[in-house]
C-alpha positions as CSV (number, residue, x, y, z in Angstrom):
1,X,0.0,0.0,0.0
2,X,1.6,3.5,-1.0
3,X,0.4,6.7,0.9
4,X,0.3,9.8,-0.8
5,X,2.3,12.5,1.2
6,X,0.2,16.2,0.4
7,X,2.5,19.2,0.2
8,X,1.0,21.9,2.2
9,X,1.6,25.6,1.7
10,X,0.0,28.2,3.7
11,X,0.3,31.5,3.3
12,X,-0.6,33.9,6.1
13,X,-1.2,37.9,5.9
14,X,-4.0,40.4,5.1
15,X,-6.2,40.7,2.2
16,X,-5.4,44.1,1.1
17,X,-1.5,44.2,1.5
18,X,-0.1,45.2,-1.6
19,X,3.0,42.9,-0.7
20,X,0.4,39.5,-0.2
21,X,-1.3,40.4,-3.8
22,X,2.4,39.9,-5.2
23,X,3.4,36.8,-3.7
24,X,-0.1,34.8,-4.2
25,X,-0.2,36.1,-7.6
26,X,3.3,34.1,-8.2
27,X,1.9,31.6,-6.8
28,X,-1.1,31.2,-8.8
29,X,1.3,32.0,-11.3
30,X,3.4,29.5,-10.9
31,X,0.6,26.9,-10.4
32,X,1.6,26.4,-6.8
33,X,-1.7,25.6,-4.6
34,X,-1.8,27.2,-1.4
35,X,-4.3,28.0,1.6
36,X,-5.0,31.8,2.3
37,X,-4.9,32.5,6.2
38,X,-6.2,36.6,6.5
39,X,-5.0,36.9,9.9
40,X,-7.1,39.8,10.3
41,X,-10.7,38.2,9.4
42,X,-9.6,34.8,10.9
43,X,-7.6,35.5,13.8
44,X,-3.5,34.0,14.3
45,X,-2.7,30.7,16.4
46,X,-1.0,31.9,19.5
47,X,1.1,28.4,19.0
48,X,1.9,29.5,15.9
49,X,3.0,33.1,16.7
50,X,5.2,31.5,19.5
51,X,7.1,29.7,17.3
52,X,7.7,32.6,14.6
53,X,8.9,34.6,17.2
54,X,11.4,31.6,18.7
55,X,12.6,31.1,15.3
56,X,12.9,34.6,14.0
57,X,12.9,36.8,17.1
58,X,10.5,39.8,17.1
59,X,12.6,41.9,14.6
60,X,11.8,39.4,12.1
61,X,8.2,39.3,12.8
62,X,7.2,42.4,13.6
63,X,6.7,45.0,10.6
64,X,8.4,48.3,12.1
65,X,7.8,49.8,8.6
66,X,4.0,50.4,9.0
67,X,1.3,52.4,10.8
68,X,0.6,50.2,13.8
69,X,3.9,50.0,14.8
70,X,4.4,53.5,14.4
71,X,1.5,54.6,16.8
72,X,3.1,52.2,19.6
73,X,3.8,54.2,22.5
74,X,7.5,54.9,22.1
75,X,8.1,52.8,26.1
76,X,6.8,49.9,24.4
77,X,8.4,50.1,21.2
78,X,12.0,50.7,23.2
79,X,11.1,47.9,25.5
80,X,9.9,45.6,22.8
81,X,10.9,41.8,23.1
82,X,9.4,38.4,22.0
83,X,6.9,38.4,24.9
84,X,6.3,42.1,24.2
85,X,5.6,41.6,20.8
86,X,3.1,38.4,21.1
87,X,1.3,40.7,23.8
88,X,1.0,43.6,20.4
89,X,0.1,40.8,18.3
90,X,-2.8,39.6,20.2
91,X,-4.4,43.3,20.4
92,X,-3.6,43.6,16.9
93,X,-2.4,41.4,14.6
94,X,-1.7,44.0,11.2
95,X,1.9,44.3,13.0
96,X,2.9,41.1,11.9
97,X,5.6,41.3,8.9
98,X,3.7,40.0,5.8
99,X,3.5,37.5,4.1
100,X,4.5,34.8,6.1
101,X,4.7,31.6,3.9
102,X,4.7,28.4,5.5
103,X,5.9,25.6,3.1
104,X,6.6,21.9,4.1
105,X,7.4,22.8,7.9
106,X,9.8,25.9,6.0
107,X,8.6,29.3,6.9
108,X,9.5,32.0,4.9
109,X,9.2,35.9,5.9
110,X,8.3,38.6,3.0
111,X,8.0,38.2,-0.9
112,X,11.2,37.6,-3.3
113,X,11.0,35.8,-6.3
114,X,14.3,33.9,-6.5
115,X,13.6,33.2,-2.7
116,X,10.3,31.5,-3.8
117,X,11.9,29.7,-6.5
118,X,14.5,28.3,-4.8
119,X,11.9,26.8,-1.9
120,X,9.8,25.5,-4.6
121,X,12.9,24.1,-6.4
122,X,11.7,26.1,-9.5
């Protein structure tokens, strides 16, 4: 008896991010099937956060480039760490870097073509 092993790719961020329009458009592009998690109609999983942040510390995760991290008081931003920044998170989960691409147990931060290639051995 064979099994069939499914490749799963997940790719989390919000709906409207110019960034997330790119990257699933290569994907649908590229004829790559993937599941769409909008963080912000559908909530994150804690779990899930926890582990982003253990892998690729707040910095990683958190965007400092937009608007809600911008209107963090400046004592939190200063004092920002990874318990910190799953605390933002929870309140409001736009702050997360996007897209965060989740590809056979690989997780991949941001949109970049060759970066995408190379994980889908294209």
């Amino acid at each position: 008896m064979s099994y069939r092993v499914e490749i799963m790719t997940v790719i989390y961020g919000i709906k409207n991010c110019d960034t997330m329009k790119k990257a699933m458009a290569w994907l649908t592009e590229s004829a790559i099937e993937f599941d769409f998690h909008d963080y912000k109609k559908s909530g994150i999983d804690q779990e899930l956060v926890k582990q982003w942040l253990a892998e690729f510390g707040w910095e990683q995760v958190i965007n400092k480039r937009g608007t809600t991290w911008r209107n963090l008081p400046e004592d939190t931003k200063t004092n920002m760490n990874n318990e910190a920044a799953l605390a933002c998170i929870n309140e409001n989960p736009s702050i997360i870097k996007r897209p965060f691409l989740v590809h056979n147990e690989q997780t991949l931060i941001g949109f970049n073509t060759n970066t995408y290639r190379q994980l889908f051995d294209l």
